[in-house]
MMTF fields as JSON, N, C-alpha, C and O atoms, coordinates in Angstrom:
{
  "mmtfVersion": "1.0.0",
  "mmtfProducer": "UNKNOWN",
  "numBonds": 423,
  "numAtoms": 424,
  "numGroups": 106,
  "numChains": 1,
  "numModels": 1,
  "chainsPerModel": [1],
  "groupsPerChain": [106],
  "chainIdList": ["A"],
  "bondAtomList": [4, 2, 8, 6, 12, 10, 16, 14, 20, 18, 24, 22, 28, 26, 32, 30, 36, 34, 40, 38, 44, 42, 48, 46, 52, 50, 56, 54, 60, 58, 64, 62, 68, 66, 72, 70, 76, 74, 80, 78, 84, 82, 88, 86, 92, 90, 96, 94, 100, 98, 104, 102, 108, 106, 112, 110, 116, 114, 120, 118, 124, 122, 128, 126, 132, 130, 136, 134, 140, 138, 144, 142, 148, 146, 152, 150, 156, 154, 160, 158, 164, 162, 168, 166, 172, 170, 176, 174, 180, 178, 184, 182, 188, 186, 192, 190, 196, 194, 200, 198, 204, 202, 208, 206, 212, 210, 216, 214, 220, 218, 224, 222, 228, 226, 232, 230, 236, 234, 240, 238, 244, 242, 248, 246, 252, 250, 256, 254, 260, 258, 264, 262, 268, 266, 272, 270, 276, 274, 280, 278, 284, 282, 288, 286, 292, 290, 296, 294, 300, 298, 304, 302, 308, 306, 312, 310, 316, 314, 320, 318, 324, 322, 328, 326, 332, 330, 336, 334, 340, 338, 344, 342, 348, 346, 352, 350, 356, 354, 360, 358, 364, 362, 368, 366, 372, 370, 376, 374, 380, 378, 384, 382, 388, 386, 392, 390, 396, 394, 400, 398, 404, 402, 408, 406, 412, 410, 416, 414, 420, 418],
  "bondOrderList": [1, 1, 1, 1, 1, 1, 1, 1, 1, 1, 1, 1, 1, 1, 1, 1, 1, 1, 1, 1, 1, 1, 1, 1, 1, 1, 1, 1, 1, 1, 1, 1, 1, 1, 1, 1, 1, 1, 1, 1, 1, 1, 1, 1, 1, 1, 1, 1, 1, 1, 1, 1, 1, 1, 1, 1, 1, 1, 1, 1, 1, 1, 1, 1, 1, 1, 1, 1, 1, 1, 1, 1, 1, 1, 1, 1, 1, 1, 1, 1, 1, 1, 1, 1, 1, 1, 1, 1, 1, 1, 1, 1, 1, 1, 1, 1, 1, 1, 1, 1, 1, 1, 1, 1, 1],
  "groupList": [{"groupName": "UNK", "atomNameList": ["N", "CA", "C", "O"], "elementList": ["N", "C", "C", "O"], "formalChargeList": [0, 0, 0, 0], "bondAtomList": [1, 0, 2, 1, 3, 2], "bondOrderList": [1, 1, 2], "singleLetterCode": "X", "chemCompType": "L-PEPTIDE LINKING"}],
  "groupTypeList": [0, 0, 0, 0, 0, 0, 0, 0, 0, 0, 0, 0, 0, 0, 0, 0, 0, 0, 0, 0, 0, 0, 0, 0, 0, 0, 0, 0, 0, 0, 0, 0, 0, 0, 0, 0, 0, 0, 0, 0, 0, 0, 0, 0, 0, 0, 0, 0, 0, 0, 0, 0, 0, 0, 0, 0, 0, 0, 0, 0, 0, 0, 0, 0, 0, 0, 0, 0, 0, 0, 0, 0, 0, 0, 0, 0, 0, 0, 0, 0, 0, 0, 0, 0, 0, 0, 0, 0, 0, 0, 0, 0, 0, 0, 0, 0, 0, 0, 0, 0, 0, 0, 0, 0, 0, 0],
  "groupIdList": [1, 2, 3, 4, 5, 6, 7, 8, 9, 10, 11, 12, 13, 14, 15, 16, 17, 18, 19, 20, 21, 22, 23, 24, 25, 26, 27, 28, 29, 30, 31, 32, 33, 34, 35, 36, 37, 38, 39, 40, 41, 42, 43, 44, 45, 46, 47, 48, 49, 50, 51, 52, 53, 54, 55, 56, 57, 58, 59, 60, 61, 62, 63, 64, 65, 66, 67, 68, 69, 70, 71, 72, 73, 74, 75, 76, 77, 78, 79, 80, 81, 82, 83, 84, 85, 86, 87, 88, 89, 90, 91, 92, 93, 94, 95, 96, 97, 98, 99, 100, 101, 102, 103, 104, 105, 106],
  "secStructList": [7, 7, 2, 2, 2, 2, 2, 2, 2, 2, 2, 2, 2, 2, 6, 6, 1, 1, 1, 7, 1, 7, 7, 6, 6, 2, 2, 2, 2, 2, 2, 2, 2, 2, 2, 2, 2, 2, 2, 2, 2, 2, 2, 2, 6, 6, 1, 1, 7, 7, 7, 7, 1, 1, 1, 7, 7, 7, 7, 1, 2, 2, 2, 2, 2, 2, 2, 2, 2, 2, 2, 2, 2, 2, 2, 2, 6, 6, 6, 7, 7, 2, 2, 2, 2, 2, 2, 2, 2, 2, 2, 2, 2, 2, 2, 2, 2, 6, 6, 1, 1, 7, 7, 7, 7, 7],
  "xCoordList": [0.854, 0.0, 0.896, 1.864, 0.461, 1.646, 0.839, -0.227, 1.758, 0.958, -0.194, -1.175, -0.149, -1.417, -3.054, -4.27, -2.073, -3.375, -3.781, -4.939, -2.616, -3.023, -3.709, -4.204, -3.636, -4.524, -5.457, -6.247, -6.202, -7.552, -8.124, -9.347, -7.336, -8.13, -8.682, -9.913, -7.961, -7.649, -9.253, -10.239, -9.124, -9.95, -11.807, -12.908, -11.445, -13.01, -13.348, -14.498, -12.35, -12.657, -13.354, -14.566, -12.581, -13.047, -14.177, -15.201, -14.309, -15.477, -16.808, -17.906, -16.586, -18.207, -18.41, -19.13, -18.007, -18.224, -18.537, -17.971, -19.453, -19.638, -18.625, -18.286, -18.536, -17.179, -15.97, -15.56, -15.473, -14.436, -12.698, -12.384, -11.86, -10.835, -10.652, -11.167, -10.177, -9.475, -8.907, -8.427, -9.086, -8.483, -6.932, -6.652, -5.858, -4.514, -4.148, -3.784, -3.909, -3.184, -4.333, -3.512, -5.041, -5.743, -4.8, -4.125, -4.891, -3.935, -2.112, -1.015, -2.42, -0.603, -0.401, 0.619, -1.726, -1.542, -1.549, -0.956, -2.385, -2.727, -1.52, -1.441, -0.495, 0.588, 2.0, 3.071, 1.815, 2.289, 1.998, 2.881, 0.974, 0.829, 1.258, 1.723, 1.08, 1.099, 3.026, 3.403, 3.677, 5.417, 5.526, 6.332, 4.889, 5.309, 5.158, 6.035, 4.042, 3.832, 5.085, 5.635, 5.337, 6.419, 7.888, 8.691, 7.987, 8.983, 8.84, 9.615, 7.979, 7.341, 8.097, 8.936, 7.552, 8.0, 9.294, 9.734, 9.824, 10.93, 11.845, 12.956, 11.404, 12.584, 12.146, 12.959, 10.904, 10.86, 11.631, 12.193, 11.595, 12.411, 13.882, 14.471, 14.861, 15.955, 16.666, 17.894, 15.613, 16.472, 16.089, 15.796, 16.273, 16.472, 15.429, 15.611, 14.483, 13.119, 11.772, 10.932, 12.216, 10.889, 10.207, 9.923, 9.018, 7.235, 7.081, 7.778, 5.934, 5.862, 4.993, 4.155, 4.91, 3.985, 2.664, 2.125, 2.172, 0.729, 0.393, -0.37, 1.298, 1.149, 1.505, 2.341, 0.355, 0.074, 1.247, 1.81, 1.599, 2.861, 2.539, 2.049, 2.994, 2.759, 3.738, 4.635, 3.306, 4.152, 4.746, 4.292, 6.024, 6.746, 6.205, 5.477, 5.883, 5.603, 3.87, 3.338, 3.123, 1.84, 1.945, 1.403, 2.762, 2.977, 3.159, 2.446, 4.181, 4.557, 3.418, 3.117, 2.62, 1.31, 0.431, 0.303, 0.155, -0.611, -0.158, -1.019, 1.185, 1.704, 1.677, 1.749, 1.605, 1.488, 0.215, -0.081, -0.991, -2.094, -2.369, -2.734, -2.013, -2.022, -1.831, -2.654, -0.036, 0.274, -0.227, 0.026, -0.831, -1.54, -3.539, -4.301, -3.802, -5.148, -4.449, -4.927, -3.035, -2.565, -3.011, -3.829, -1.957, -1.614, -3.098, -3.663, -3.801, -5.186, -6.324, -6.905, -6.434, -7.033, -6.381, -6.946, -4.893, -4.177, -4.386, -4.206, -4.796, -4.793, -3.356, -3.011, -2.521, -1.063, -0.903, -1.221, -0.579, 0.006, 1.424, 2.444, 1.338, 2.505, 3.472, 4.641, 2.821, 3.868, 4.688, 5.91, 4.126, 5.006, 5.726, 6.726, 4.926, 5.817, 7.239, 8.247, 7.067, 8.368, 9.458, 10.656, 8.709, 10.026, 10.464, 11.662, 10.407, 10.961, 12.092, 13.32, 11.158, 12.239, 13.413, 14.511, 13.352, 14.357, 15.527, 16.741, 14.564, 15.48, 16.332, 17.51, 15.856, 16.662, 17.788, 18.88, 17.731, 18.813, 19.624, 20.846, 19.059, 20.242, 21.431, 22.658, 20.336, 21.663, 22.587, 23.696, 21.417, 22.559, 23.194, 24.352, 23.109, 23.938, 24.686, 25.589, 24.621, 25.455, 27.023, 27.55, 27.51, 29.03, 29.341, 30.383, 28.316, 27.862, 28.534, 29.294, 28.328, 28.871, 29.806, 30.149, 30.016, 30.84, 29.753, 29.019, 29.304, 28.773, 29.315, 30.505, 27.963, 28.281, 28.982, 28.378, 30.057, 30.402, 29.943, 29.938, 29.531, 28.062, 28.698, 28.176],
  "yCoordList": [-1.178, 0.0, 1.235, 1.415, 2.002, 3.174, 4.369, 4.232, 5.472, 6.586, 7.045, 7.318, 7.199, 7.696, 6.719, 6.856, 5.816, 4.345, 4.413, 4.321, 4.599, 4.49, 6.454, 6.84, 7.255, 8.521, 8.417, 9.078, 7.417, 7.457, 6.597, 6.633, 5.61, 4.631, 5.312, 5.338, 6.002, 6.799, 7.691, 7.703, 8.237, 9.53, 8.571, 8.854, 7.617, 7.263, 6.522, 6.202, 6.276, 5.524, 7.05, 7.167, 7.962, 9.442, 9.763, 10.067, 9.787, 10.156, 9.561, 10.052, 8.549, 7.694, 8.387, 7.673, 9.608, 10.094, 12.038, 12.972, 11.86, 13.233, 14.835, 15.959, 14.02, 15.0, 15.161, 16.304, 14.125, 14.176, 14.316, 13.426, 15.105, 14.877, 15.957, 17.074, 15.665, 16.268, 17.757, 17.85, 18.86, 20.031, 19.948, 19.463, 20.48, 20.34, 20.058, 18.882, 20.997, 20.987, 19.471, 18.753, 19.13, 17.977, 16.934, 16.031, 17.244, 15.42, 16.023, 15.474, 16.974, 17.061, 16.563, 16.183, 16.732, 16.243, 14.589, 13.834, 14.365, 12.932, 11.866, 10.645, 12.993, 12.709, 12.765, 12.222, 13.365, 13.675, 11.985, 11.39, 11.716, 10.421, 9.259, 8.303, 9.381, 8.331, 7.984, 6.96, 8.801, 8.697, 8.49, 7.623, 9.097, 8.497, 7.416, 6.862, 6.589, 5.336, 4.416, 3.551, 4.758, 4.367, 4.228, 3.301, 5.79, 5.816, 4.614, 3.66, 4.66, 3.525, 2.011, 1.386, 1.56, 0.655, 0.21, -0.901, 1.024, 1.127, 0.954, 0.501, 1.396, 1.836, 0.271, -0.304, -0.303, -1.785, -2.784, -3.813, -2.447, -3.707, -3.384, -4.328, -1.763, -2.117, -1.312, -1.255, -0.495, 0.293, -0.736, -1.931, 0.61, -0.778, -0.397, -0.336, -0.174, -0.477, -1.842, -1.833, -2.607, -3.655, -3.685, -3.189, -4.232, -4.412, -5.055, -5.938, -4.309, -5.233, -6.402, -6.179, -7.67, -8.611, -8.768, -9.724, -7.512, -6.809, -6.544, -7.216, -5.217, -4.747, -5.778, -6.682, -5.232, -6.135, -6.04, -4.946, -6.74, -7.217, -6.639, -7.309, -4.962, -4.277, -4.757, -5.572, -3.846, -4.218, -2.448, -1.431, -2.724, -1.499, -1.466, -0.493, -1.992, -1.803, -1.342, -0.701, -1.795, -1.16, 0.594, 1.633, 0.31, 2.263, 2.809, 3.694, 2.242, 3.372, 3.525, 4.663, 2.287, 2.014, 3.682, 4.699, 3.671, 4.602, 5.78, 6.529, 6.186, 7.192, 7.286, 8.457, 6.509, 6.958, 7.209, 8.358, 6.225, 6.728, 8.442, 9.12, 8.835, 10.096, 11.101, 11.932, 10.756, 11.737, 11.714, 12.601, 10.747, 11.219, 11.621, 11.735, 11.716, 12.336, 14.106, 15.111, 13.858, 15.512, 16.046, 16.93, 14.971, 15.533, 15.474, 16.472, 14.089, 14.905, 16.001, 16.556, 16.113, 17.507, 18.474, 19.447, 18.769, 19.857, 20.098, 21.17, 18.889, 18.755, 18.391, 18.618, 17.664, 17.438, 15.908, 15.065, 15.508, 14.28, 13.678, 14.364, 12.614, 12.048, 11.777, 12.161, 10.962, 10.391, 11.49, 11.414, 12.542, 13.138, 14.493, 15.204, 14.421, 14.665, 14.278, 14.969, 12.639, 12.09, 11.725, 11.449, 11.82, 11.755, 12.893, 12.634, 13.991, 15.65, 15.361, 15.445, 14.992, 14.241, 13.169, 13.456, 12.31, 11.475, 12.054, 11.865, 13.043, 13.84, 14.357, 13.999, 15.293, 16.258, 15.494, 16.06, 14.29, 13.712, 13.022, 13.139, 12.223, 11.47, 12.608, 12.601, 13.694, 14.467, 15.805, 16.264, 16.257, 16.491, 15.549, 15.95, 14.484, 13.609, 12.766, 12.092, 12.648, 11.814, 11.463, 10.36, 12.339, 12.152, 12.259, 12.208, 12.382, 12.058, 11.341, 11.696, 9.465, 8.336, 7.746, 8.039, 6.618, 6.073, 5.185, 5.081, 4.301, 3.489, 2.163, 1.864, 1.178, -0.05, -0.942, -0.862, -1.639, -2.261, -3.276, -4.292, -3.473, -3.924, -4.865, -5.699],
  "zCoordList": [0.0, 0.0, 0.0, 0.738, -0.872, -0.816, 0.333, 0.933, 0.342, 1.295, 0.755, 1.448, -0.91, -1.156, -0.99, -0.858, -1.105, -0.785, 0.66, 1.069, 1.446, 3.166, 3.229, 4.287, 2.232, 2.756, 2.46, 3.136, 1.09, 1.075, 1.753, 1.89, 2.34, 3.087, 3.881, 3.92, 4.674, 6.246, 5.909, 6.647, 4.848, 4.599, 4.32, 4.792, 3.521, 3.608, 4.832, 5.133, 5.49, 7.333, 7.746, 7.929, 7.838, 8.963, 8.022, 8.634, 6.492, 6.062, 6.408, 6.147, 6.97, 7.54, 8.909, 9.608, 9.593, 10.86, 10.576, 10.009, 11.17, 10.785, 11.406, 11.036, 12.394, 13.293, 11.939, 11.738, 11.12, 10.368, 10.955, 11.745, 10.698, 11.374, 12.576, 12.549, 13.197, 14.574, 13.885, 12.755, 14.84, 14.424, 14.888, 15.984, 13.939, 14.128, 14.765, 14.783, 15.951, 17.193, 17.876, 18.446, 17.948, 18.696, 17.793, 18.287, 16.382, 16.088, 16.568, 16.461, 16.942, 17.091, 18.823, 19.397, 19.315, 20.638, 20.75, 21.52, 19.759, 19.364, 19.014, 19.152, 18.431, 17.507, 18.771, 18.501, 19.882, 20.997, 22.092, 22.711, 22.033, 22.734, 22.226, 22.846, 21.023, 19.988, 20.44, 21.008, 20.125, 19.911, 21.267, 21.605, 22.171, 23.906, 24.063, 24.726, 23.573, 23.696, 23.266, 23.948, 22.182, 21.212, 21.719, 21.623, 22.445, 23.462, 24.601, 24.525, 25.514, 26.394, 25.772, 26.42, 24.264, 24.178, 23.944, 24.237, 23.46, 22.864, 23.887, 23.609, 25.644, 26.661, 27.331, 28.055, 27.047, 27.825, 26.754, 27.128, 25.683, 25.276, 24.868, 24.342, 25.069, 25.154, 26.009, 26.083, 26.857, 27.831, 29.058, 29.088, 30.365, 31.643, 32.563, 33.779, 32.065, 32.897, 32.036, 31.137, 32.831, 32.146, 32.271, 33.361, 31.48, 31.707, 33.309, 33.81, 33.932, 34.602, 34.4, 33.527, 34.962, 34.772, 34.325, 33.767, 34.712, 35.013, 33.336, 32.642, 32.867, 31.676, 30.576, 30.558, 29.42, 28.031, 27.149, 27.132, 26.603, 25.773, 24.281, 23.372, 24.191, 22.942, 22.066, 22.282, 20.547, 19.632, 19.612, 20.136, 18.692, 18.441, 17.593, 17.788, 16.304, 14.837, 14.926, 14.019, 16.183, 16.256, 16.817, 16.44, 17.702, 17.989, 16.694, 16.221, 16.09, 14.765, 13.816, 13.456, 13.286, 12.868, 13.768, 13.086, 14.607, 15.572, 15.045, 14.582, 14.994, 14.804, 13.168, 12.796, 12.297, 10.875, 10.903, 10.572, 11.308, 11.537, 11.425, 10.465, 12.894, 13.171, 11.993, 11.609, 11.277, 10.633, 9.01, 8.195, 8.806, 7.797, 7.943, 6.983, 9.003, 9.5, 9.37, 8.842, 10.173, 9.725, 8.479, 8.227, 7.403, 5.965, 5.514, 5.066, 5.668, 5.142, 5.147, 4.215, 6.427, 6.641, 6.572, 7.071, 5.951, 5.527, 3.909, 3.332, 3.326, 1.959, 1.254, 0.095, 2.468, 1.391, 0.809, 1.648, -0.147, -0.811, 0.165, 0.227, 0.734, 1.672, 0.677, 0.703, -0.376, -1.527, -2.054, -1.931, -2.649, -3.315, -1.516, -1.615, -0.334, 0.255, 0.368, 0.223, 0.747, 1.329, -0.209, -0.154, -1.341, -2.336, -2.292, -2.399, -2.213, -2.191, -0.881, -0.897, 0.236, 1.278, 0.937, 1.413, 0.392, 0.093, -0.705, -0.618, -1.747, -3.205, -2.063, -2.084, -0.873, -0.438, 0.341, 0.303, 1.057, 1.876, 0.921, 1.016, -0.11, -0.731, -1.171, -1.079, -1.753, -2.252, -1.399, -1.674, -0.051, 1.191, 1.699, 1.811, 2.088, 2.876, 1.671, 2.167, 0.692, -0.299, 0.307, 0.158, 0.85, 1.316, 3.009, 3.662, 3.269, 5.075, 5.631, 6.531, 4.973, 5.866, 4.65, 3.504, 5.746, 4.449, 4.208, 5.191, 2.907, 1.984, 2.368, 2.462, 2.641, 2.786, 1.38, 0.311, 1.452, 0.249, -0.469, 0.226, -1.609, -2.44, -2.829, -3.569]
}
């Protein structure tokens, strides 16, 4: 599924609700819980506080899921394209960072 596939999904899910999407700053708060969580998991499975017994056995790949969620409820109620966002993004790092690191040998 590309981003533009996961924005219309996203968009005819919120289009069956009449509220529609969250005003900005609410998905940026949304978008604020979402990455804490993420943080949360991220510090039980490699920093040094563990789950306790009690708490449910999350996924990392579902936080980030949550959090793409979020950021394209952003881009859609802003009216932006993710796809042709994040290639403008890629254009710009391959060719700032081109001489950054060194290159794994192929």
């Amino acid at each position: 599924m590309s981003l533009r596939d996961a924005q219309q999904a996203v968009d005819r899910w919120i289009g069956e609700f009449e509220e529609g999407y969250f005003p900005p700053l609410a998905n940026v708060a949304r978008l604020t819980e979402e990455v804490g969580e993420l943080a949360r998991e991220i510090n039980h499975r490699f920093g040094p506080k563990p789950k306790k017994p009690s708490e449910p056995d999350d996924s990392i790949a579902m936080e980030l899921a949550d959090i793409l969620f979020v950021v394209i409820c952003i881009a859609n109620s802003q009216g932006l394209d993710l796809d042709d966002a994040f290639a403008q993004m890629m254009a710009k790092v391959t060719s700032r960072d081109a001489g950054r690191w060194t290159r794994k040998a192929r």
